[in-house]
C-alpha positions as CSV (number, residue, x, y, z in Angstrom):
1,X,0.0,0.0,0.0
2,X,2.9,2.3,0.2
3,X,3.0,2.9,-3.8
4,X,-0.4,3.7,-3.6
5,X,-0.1,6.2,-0.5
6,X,3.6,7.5,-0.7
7,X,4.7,9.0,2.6
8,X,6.4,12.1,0.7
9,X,4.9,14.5,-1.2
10,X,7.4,14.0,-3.8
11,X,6.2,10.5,-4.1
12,X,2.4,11.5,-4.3
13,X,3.9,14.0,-7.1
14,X,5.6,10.6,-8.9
15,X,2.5,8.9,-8.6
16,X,0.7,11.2,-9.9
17,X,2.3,12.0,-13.1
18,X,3.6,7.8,-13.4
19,X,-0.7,7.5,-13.6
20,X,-0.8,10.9,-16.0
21,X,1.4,9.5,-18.5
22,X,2.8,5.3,-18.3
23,X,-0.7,4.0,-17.0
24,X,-2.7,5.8,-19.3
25,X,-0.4,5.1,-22.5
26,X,0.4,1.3,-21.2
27,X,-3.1,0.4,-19.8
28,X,-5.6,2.1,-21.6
29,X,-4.1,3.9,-25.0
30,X,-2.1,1.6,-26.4
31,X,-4.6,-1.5,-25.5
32,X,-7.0,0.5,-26.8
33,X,-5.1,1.5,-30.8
34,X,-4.2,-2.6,-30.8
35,X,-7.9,-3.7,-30.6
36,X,-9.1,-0.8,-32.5
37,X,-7.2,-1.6,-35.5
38,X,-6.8,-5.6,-35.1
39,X,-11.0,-5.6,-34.9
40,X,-11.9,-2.7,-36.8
41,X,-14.5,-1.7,-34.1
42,X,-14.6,0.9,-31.3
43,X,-17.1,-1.2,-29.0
44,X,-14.9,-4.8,-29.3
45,X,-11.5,-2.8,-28.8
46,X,-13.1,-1.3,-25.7
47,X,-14.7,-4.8,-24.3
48,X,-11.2,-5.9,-25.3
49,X,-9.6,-3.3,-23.4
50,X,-11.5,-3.8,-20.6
51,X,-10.5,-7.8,-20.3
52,X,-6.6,-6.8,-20.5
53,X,-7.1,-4.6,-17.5
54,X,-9.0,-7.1,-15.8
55,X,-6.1,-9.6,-16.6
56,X,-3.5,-7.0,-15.4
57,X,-4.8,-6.1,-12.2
58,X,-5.5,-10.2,-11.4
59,X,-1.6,-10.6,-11.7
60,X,-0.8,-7.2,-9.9
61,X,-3.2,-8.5,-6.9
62,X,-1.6,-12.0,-7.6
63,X,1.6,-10.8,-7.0
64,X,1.3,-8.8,-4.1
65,X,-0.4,-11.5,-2.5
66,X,-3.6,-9.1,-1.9
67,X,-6.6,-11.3,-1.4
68,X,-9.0,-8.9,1.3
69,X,-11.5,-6.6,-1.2
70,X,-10.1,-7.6,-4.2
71,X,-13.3,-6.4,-6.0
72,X,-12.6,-2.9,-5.0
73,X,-9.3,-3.4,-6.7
74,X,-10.8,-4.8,-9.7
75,X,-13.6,-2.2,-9.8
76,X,-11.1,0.8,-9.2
77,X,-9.2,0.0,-11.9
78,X,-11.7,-1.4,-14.8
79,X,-14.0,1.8,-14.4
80,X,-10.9,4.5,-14.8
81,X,-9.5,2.2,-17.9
82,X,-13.6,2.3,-19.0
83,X,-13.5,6.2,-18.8
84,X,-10.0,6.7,-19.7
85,X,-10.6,4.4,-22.6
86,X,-13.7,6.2,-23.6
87,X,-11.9,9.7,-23.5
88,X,-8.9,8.4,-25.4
89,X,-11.3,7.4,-28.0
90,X,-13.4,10.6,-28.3
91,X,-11.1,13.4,-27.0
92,X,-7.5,11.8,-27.6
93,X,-4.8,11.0,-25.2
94,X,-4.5,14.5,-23.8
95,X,-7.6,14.3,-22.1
96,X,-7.1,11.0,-20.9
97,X,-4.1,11.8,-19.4
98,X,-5.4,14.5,-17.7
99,X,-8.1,11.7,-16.6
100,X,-5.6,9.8,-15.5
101,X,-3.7,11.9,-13.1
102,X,-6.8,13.4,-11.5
103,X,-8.0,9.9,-11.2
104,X,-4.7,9.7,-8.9
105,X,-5.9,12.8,-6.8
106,X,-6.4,10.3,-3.5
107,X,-2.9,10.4,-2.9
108,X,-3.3,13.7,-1.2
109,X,-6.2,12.8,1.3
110,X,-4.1,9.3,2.5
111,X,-5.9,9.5,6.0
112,X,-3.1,11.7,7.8
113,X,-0.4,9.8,7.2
């Protein structure tokens, strides 16, 4: 839990703009060109999308040996890559990016640690 509530504010800052920019190119932009032009659809790319995320976040929680509300895990992370996805489709990656680092915003209200 310390990546996702850095002690410093110069981690929260890190955080931050690692979401702004890696996550959202990694995770929902570049997932998101692949399907678009391997299918040739919008909807299927995003459905697509969607399942790599899912698969992502099963081996990050894997990993980390997380097993106690996994769901919220899971739901965090497939609604931002479903709006982030959705903006990088209509807007373009700026606006998802922008997406993306506000979605990070909680690192700032960490419960007074």
């Amino acid at each position: 839990l310390v990546l996702s509530f850095p002690p410093t504010a110069a981690g929260s800052i890190s955080l931050i703009m690692w979401s702004a920019s890696f996550q959202t190119v990694f995770l929902q932009a570049a997932p998101m060109s692949f399907f678009a032009r391997l299918t040739g659809r919008t909807p299927v790319a995003f459905v697509l999308c969607l399942l790599f995320r899912a698969l992502v976040t099963c081996q990050q929680l894997a990993v980390t040996n997380v097993t106690e509300a996994a769901w919220l895990f899971h739901t965090m992370a497939l609604v931002t890559t479903a709006a982030g996805c959705l903006l990088f489709a209509r807007f373009g990656l700026v606006l998802a990016m922008l997406f993306g680092g506000c979605a990070t915003l909680h690192v700032f209200f960490d419960g007074g640690q």
